[in-house]
C-alpha positions as CSV (number, residue, x, y, z in Angstrom):
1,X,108.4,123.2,142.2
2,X,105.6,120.7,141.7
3,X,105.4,119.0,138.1
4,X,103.1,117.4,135.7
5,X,103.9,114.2,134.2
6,X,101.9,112.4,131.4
7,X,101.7,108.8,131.9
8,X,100.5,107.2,128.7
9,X,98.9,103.3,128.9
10,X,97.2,103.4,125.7
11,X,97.1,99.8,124.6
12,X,97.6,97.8,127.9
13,X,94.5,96.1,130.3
14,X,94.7,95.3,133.5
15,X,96.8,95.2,135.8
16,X,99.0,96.8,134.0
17,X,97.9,100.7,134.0
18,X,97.8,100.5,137.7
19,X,101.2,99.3,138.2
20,X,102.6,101.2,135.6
21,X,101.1,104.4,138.1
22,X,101.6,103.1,141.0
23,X,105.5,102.8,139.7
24,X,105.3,106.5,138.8
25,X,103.7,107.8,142.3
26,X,106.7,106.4,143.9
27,X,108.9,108.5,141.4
28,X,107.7,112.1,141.8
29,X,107.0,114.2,144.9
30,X,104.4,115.4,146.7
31,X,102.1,117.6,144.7
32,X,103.4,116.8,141.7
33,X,100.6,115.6,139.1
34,X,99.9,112.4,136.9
35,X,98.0,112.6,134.0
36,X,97.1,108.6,132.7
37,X,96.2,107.9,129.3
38,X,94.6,104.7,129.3
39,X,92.1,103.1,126.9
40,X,91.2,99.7,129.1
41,X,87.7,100.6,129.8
42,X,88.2,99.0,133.8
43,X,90.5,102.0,134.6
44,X,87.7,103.8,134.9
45,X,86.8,101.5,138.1
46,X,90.9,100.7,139.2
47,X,92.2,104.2,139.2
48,X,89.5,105.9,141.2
49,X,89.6,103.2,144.2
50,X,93.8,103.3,143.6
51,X,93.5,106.9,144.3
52,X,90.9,106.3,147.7
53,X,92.9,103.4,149.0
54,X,96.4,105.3,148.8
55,X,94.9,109.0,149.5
56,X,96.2,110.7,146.4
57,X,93.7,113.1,144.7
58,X,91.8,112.4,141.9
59,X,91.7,116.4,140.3
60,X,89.6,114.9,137.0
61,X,88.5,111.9,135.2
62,X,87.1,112.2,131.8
63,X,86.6,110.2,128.2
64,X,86.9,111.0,124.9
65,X,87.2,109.0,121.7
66,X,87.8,105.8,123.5
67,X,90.5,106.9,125.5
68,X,90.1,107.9,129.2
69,X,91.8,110.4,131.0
70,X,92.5,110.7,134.9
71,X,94.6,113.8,136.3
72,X,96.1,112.5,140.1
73,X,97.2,115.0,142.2
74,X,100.3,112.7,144.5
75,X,99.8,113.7,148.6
């Protein structure tokens, strides 16, 4: 049973929101989604090569009121 977990960075810059997921991929299984809540504006860049580098799927990536949103499918 594959499950969705919210990972919520509001407030914190970088490095930070990619360690803080990077943390959380090695926590859930395969298939299981992460859904980051991040307002640093350079997660925008970090999570979308974090995603290519480790080969996990990024499903969607959007913004909205200043906060960014990034749905990672773990493989």
């Amino acid at each position: 049973m594959t499950q969705k977990i919210v990972l919520n960075t509001t407030g914190l810059y970088c490095p930070e929101p990619v360690m803080l997921l990077h943390k959380q991929v090695r926590d859930v299984n395969v298939g299981d989604m992460i859904e980051v809540i991040a307002t640093d504006p350079s997660t925008t860049r970090d999570i979308p090569k974090f995603c290519h580098f480790l080969g996990h799927e990024l499903v969607e990536q959007s913004e909205q009121d200043s906060s960014y949103y990034y749905l990672i499918r773990k493989v």
